[in-house]
Backbone as CSV, one residue per row, in Angstrom:
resi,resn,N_x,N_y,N_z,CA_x,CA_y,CA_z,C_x,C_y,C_z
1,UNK,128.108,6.338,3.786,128.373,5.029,3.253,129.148,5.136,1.943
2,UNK,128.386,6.046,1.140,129.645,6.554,-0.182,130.657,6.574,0.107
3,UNK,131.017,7.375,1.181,132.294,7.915,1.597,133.277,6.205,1.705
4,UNK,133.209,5.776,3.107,133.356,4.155,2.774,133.619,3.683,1.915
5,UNK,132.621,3.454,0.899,133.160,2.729,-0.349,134.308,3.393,-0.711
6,UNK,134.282,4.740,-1.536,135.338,5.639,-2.002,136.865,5.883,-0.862
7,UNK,136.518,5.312,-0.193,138.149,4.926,0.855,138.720,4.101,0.207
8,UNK,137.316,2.816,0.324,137.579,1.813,0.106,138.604,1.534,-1.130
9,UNK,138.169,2.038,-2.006,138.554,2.207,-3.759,140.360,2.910,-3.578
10,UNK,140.047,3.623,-2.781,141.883,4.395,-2.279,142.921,3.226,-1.918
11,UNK,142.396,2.676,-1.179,143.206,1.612,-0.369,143.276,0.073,-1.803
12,UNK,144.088,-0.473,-1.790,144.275,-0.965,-2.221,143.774,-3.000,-1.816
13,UNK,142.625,-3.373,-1.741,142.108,-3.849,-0.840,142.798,-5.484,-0.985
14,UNK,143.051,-5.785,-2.251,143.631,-7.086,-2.273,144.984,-7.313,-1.933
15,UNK,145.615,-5.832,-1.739,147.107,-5.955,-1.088,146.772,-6.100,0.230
16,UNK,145.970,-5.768,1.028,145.632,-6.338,1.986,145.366,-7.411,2.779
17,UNK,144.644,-7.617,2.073,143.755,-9.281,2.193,145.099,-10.085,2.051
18,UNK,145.780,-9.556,0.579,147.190,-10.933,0.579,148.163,-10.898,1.502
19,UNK,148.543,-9.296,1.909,149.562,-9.370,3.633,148.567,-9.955,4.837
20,UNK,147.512,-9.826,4.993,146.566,-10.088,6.013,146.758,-11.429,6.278
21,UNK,146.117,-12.531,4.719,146.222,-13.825,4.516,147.618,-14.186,5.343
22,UNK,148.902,-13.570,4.651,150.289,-13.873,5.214,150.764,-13.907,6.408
23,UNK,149.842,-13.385,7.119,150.132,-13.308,8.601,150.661,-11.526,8.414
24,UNK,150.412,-11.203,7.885,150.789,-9.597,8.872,149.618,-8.704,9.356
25,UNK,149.916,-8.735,10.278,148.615,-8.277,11.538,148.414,-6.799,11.514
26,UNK,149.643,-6.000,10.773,149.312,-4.419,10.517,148.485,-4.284,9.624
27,UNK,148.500,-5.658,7.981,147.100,-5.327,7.033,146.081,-5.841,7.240
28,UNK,146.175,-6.478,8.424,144.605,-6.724,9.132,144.258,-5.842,9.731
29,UNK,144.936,-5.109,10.534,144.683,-3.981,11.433,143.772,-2.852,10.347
30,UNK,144.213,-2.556,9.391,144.146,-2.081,8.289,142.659,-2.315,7.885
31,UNK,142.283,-3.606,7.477,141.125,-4.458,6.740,140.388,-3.963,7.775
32,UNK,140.540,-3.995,9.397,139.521,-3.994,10.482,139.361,-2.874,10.632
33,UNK,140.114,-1.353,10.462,140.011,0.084,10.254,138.700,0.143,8.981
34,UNK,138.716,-0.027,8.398,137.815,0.154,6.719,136.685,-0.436,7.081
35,UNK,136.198,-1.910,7.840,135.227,-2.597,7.822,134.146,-2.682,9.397
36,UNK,135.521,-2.424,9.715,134.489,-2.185,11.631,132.962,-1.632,11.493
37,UNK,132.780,-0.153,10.992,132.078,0.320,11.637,130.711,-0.701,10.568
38,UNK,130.841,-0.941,9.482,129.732,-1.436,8.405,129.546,-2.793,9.022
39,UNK,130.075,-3.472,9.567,130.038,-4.553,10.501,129.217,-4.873,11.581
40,UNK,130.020,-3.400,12.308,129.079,-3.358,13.585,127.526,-2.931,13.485
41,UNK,127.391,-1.746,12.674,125.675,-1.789,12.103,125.258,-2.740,12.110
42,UNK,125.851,-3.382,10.930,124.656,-4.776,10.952,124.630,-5.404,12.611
43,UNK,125.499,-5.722,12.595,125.122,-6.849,14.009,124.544,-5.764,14.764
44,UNK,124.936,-4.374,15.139,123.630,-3.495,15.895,122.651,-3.461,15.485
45,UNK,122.145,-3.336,14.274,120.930,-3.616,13.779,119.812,-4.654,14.447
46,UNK,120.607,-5.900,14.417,120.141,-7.278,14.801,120.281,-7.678,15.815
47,UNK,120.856,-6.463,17.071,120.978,-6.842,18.299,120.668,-6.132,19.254
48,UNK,120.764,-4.558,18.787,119.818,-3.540,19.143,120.779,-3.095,20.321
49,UNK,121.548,-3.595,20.974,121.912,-2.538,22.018,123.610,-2.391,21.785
50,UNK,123.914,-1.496,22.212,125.700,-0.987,21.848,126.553,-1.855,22.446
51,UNK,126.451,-2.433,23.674,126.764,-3.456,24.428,127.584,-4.889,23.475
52,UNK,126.426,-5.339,23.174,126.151,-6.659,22.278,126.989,-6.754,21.349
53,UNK,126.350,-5.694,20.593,126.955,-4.918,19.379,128.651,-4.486,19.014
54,UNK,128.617,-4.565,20.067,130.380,-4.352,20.381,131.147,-5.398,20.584
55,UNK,130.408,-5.873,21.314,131.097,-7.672,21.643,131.528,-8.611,20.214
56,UNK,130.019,-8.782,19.916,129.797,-9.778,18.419,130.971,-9.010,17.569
57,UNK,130.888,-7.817,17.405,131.993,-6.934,16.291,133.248,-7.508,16.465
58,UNK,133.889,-7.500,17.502,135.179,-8.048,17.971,134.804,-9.327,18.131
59,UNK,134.250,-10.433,18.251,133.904,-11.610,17.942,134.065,-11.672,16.004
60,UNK,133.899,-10.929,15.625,133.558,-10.834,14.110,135.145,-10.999,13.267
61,UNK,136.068,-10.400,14.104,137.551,-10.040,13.871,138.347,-10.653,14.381
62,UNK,138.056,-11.697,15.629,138.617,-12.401,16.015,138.243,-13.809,15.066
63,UNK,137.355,-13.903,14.990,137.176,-14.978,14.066,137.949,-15.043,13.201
64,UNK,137.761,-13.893,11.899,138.601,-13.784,11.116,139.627,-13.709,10.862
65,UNK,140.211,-13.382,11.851,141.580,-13.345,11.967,142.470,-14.397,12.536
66,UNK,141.486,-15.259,13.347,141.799,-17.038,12.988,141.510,-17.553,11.949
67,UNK,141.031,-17.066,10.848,140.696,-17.911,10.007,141.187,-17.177,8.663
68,UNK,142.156,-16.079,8.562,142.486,-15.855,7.523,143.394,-16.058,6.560
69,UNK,143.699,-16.995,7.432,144.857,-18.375,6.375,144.098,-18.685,5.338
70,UNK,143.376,-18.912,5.682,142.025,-20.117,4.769,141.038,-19.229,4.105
71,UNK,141.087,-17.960,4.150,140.329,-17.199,3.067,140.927,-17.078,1.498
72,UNK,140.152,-17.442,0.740,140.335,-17.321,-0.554,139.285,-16.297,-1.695
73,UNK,139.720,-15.453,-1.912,138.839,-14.859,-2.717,138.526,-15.485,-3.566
74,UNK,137.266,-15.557,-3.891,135.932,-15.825,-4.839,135.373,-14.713,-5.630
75,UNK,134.210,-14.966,-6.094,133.194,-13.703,-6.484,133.090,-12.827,-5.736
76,UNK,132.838,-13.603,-4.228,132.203,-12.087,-3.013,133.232,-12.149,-2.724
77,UNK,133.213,-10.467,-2.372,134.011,-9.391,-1.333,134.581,-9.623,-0.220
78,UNK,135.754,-8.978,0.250,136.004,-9.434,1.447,134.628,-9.159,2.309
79,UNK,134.073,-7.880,2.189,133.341,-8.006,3.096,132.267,-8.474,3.369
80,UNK,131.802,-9.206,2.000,130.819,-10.551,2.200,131.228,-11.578,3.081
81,UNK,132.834,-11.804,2.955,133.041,-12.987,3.910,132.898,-12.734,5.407
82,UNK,133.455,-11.066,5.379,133.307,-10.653,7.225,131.722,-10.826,7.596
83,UNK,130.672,-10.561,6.654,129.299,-10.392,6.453,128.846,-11.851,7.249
84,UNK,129.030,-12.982,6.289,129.041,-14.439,6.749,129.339,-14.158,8.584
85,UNK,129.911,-14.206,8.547,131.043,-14.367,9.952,129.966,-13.939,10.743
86,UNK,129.680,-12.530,10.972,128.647,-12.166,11.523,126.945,-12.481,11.918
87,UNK,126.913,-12.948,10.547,125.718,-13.594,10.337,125.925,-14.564,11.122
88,UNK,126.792,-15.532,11.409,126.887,-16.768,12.444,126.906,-16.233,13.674
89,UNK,127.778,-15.600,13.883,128.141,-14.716,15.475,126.668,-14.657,16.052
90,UNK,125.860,-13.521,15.107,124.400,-12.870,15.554,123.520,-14.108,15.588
91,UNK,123.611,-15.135,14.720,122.629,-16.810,15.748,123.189,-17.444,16.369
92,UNK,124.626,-17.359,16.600,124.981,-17.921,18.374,124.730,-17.372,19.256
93,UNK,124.639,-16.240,19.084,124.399,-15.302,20.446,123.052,-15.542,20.445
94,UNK,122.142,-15.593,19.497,120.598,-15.785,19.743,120.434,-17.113,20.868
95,UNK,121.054,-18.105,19.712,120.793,-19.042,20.405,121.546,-19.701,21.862
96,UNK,123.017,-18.631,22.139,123.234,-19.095,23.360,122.298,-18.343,24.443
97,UNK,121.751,-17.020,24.152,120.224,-16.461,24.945,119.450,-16.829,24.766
98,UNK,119.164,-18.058,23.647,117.294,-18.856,23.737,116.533,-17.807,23.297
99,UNK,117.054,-16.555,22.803,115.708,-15.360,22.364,115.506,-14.974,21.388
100,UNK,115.244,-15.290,20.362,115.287,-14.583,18.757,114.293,-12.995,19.467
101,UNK,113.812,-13.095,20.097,112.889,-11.564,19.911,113.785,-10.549,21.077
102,UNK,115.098,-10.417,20.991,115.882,-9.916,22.042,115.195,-8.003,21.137
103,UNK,114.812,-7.363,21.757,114.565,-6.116,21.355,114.815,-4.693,22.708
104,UNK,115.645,-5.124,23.000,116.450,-3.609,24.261,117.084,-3.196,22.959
105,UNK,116.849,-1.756,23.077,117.500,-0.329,22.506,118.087,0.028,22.614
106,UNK,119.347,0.356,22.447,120.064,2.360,22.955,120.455,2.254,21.357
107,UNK,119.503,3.372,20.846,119.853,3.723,19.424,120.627,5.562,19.780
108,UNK,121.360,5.862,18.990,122.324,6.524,19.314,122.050,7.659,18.021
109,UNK,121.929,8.906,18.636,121.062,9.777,17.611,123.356,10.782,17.281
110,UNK,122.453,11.029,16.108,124.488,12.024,16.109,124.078,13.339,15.367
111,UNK,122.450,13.930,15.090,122.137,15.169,14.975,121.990,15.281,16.392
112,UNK,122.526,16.643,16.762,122.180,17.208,17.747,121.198,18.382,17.748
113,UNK,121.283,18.584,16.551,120.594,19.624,15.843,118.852,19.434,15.825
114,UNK,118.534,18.231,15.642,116.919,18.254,16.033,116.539,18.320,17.218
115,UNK,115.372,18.737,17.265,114.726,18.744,19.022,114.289,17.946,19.252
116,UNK,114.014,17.966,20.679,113.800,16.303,21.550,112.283,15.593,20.641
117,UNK,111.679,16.663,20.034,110.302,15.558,19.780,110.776,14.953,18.101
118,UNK,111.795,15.370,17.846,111.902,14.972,16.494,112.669,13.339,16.287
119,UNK,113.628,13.934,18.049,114.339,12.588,18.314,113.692,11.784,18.725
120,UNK,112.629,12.001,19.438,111.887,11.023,19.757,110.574,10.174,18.900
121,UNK,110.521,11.509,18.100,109.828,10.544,16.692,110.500,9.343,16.068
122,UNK,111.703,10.022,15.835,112.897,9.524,14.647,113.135,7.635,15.749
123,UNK,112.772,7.914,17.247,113.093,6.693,17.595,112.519,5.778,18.042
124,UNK,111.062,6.053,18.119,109.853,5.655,17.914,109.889,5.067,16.333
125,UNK,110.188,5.943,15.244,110.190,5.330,14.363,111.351,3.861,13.775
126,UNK,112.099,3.992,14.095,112.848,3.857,13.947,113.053,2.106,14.822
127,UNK,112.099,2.132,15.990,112.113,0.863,17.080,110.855,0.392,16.224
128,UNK,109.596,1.129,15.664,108.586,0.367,15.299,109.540,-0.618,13.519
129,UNK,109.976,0.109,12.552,110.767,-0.535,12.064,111.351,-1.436,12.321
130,UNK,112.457,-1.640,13.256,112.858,-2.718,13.612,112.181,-3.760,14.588
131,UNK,111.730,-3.671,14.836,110.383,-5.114,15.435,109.988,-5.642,14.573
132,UNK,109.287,-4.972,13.252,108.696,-5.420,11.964,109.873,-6.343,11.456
133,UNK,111.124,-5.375,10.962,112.170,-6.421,10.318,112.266,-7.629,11.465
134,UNK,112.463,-7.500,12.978,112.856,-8.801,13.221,111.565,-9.807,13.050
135,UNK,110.615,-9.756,12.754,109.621,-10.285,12.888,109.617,-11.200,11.207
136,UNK,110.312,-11.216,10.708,110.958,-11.192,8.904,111.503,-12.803,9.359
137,UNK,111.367,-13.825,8.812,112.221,-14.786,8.284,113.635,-14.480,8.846
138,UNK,114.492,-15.355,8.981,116.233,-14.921,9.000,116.206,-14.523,7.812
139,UNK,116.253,-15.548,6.426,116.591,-14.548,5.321,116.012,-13.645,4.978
140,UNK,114.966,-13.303,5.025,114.066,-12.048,4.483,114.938,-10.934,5.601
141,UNK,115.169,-10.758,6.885,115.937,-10.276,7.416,117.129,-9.550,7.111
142,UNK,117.934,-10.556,6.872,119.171,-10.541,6.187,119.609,-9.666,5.086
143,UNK,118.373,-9.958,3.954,118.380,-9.303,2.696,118.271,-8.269,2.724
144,UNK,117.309,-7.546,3.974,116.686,-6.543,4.322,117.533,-5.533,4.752
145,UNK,118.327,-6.019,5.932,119.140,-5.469,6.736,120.664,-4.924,5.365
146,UNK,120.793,-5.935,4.517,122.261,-5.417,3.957,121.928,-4.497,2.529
147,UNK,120.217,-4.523,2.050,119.651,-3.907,1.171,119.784,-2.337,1.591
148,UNK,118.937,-2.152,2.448,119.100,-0.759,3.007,119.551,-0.360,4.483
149,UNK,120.454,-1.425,4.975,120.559,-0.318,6.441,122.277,-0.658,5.181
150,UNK,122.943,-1.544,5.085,124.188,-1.738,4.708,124.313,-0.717,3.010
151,UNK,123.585,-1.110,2.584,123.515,-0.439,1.085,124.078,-1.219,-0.111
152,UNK,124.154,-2.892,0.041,124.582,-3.666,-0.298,124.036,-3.530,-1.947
153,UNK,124.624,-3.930,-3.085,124.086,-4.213,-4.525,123.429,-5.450,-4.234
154,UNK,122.927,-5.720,-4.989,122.243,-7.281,-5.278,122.992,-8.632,-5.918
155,UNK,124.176,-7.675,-6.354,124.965,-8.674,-6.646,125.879,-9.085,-5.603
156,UNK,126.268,-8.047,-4.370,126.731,-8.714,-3.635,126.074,-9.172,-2.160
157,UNK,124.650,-9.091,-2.458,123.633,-9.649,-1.570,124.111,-11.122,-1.832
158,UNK,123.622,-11.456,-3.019,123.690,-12.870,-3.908,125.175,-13.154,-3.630
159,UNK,126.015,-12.648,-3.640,127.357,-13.347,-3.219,127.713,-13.355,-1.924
160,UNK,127.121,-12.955,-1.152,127.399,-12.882,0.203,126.588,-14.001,0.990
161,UNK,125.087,-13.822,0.326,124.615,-15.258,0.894,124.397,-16.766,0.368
162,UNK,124.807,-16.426,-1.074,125.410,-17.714,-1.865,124.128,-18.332,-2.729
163,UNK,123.445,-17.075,-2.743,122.039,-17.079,-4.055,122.401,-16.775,-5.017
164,UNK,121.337,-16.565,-6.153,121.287,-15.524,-7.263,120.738,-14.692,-7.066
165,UNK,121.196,-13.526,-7.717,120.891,-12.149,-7.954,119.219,-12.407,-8.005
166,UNK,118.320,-13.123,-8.637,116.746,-12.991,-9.033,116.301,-13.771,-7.502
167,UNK,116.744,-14.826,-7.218,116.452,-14.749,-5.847,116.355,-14.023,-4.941
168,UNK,117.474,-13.200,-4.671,117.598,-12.090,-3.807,116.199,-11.355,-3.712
169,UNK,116.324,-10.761,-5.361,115.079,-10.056,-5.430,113.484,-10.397,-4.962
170,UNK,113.647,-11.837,-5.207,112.153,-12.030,-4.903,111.909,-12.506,-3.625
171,UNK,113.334,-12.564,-2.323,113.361,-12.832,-0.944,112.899,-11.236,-0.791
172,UNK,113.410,-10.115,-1.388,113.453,-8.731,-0.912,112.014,-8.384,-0.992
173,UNK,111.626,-8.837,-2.009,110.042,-8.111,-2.459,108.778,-8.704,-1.270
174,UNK,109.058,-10.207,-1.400,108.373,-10.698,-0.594,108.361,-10.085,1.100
175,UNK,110.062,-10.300,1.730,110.098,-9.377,2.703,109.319,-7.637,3.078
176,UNK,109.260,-7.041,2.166,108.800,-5.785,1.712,106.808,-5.843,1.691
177,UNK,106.634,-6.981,1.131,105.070,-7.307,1.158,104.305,-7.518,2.180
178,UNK,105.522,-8.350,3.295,105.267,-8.943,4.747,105.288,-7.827,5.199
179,UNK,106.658,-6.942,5.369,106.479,-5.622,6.565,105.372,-4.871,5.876
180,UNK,104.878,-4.725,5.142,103.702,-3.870,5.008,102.589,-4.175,5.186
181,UNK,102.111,-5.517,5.123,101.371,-6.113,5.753,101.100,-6.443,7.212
182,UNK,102.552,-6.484,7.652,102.583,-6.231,9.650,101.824,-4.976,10.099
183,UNK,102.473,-3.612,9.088,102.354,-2.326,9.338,100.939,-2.151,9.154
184,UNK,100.252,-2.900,8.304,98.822,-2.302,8.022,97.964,-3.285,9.334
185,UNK,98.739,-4.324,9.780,97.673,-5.234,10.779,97.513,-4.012,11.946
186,UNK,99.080,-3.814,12.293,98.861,-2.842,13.495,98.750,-1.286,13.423
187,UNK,98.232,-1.116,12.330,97.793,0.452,12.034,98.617,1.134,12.327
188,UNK,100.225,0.883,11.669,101.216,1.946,11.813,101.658,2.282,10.385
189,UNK,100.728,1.937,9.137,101.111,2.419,8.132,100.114,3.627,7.633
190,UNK,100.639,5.008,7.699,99.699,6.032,7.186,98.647,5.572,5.680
């Protein structure tokens, strides 16, 4: 994710955004190279299977890319605004399936290097985690998901979902109080 950012910082991101805005489809091409994969996490995160996950992503870019006439930088980041985008994508799709508790898997391991019981810990762990988060508020969710699966600051938590920074915090803490409290109902917290 360092790495990412520190691209990020190479590239020159508002020359982008302003050929992008202009209609040139090579510095979008560009914007969608840098932001895809931090994109698609989240909405895999919140959708759980690679399938989905792939769809909504390119749903995520198509959007935007109808709509990047009309982007104007603000406080938040471009990729707060792709963030937004997604965030809508991932409750239409809920709600055109009627399922907020959609939980099918294929989590996708990229050590090859551990052995099968480690992978299968790591995804055991890893599915009991995410049941807990979906089980979270949307926003407690949200906060959750761009706190530590994204690695988001708090300042651009708060600009991405159009809080303050002390809000954030006390959606995060509270979220954090709940999953540990799930974890201790069903005796999966050591």
């Amino acid at each position: 994710m360092q790495e990412e950012r520190n691209h990020e910082k190479t590239v020159d991101i508002d020359l982008l955004i302003n050929g992008a805005v202009s209609g040139d489809a090579d510095d979008f091409g560009r914007l969608y190279d840098l932001y895809v994969e931090r994109v698609y996490r989240h909405i895999y995160y919140r959708v759980g299977n690679n399938r989905d996950a792939e769809d909504l992503t390119q749903q995520v870019f198509i959007r935007a890319w109808k709509a990047i006439g009309r982007y104007q930088k603000t406080t938040s980041p471009f990729l707060a605004w792709l963030m937004r985008i997604s965030h809508n994508i991932v409750i239409d799709h809920y709600r055109s399936k009627k399922d907020i508790t959609y939980l099918d898997s294929e989590l996708v391991y990229k050590d090859s290097a551990s052995s099968p019981e480690q992978l299968a810990e790591e995804h055991f762990n890893q599915q009991q985690l995410r049941k807990v988060i979906l089980r979270l508020p949307d926003d407690q969710q949200q906060v959750v998901l761009m706190r530590f699966i994204e690695g988001f600051t708090y300042a651009e938590i708060a600009s991405t979902l159009g809080k303050r920074e002390g809000t954030i915090r006390v959606i995060l803490h509270r979220a954090l109080k709940k999953m540990q409290r799930i974890l201790e109902a069903e005796n999966l917290l050591d």
